[in-house]
Steps between C-alpha positions, in 0.01 A plus 500: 500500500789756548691445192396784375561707739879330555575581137385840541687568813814368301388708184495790717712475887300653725603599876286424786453683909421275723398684815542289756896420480554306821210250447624142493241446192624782274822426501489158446271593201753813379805222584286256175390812287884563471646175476225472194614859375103562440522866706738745656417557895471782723447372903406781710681527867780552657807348339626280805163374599447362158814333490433325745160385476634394146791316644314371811259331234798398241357710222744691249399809422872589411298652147236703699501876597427601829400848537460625867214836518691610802830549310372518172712786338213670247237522841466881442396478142229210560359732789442765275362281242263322761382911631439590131268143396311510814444881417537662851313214667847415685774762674880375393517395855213234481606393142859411652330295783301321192762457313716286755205265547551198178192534359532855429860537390432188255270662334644814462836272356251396252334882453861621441574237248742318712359198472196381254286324757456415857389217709370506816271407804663175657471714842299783479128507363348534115375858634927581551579405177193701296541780711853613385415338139213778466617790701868482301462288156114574436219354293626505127304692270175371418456349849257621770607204675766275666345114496623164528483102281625239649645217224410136572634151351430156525698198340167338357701184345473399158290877398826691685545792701152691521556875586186733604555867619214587791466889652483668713532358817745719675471857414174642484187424749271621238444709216252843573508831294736734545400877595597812538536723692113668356360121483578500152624111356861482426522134442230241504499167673449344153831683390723388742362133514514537128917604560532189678390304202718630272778550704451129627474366099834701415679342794370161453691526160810482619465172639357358185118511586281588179293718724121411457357752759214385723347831715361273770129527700282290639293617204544367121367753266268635704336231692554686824438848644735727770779749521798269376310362304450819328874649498631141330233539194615812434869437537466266257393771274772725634760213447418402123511866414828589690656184290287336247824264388398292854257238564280667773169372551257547838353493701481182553508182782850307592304178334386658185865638480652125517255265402444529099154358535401694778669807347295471185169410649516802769689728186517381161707662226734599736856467451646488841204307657617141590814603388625741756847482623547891692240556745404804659313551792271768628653560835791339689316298757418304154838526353666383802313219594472377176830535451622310791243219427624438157844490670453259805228318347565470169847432500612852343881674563420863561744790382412812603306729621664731213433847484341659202452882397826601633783690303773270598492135555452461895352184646469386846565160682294369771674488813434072518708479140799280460834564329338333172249718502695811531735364201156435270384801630842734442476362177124562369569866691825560291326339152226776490715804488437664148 
């Protein structure tokens, strides 16, 4: 499944942050990302600690650079660049103290062009690694919103390796309009769940999925009445017109999605019904469970959550991840810079 995004990382040598420099689990992945020559690493921390969590753990990291915030030598000119992005929202003095926490001086590495992506979150929440990601790198244009996809696998046997994309179950709660500060709509639900979509299909791309788009309900075409209901009809709308070259059909049930005779008895002539393989959810209580059923129960690998919207390639890692999932991880992160 990552071939593609090997040989482009080999095409094109990309350098990776990794914020959390003394973690057993990222330098044991950084020690393999080297040793394979797939990325150049940053590890954030002091110089000495990381040492020696590397050498207390046998991990080379002889190929890494270590950059310390507390005795980094260009401090003064990311300050100013932090006060000027955040637009007088911070005093030099609090964008210092930011800048010596990981998270923050990772992503403003990244913002400065020092390195071309960042990974984070083995030890801090999703909320530390989006924060910096949208005060500092920002939503790239076209994007009201930051979301998430999470890609799954499963070795089915003698039919292969079946990949589906499913979002978003990590990012946003739900999807309401947007107002200002008169009550007038900025941005509609249906807009930003029709982002997701898109911004989901695109992604799922780069791991080989042919993106057939299902916008999910507990509806199909109408057969059932309320609020989300609503918003995933129209962001089907919203969807097909943002990028008519995708499959995006809705709204529509999880079973007319997968089953090709239940998808054209509940919706026929449609495309994607029956054959869905990126699903996306009204709201992330439904992302996230369904997510994590198709994962414990039906046998899926999860990679992800990744983060979509942004103007730099920033993902986060959940703090229970091994070193095998920050090395599939750095290298999915790494494989979507432009």
């Amino acid at each position: 499944m990552f071939k593609f995004l090997i040989d482009r990382l080999k095409a094109q040598p990309r350098k990776i942050v990794f914020t959390e420099g003394t973690d057993a689990r990222i330098l044991e992945a950084a020690a393999r990302l080297l040793k394979d020559g797939l990325l150049s690493v940053i590890l954030v921390g002091n110089v000495d600690e990381v040492k020696a969590a590397a050498a207390k753990g046998g991990f080379d990291i002889a190929g890494a650079e270590i950059i310390d915030p507390d005795t980094y030598a260009d401090m003064d000119k990311m300050v100013e660049t932090m006060v000027t992005l955040r637009k007088g929202k911070v005093t030099p003095e609090d964008a210092r103290d930011m800048l010596h926490k990981g998270n923050y001086f990772g992503t403003m590495l990244v913002k400065m062009g020092v390195a071309d992506a960042l990974l984070g979150g083995a030890t801090y929440s999703t909320a530390d690694t989006v924060r910096p990601a949208l005060q500092i790198v920002k939503t790239k244009p076209g994007s009201n919103i930051v979301s998430s996809c999470m890609i799954m696998t499963r070795d089915t046997g003698d039919e292969g390796l079946r990949r589906i994309c499913m979002a978003d179950p990590a990012i946003n709660i739900s999807y309401e309009d947007s107002v200002d500060k008169e009550g007038n709509v900025t941005v509609t639900a249906a807009q930003k769940l029709a982002e997701v979509a898109v911004e989901s299909a695109r992604t799922a791309k780069l791991f080989g999925i042919d993106p057939k788009v299902a916008m999910l309900s507990f509806s199909t075409k109408g057969s059932g009445k309320g609020a989300t209901v609503a918003v995933s009809a129209e962001a089907t709308k919203v969807a097909q017109q943002m990028a008519p070259d995708l499959a995006i059909d809705g709204e529509m049930q999880f079973d007319a999605a997968v089953s090709p005779t239940v998808g054209q008895l509940k919706f026929p002539g449609s495309t994607v019904a029956g054959h869905a393989n990126t699903f996306i959810f009204p709201c992330i209580e439904a992302g996230n469970i369904g997510q994590k059923i198709a994962q414990r129960l039906g046998g899926y690998d999860a990679y992800g959550p990744i983060l979509l919207g942004l103007n730099a390639p920033i993902n986060d890692l959940s703090r229970g991840c091994n070193a095998e999932e920050v090395y599939w991880m750095a290298i999915i992160t790494a494989g979507m810079a432009e």
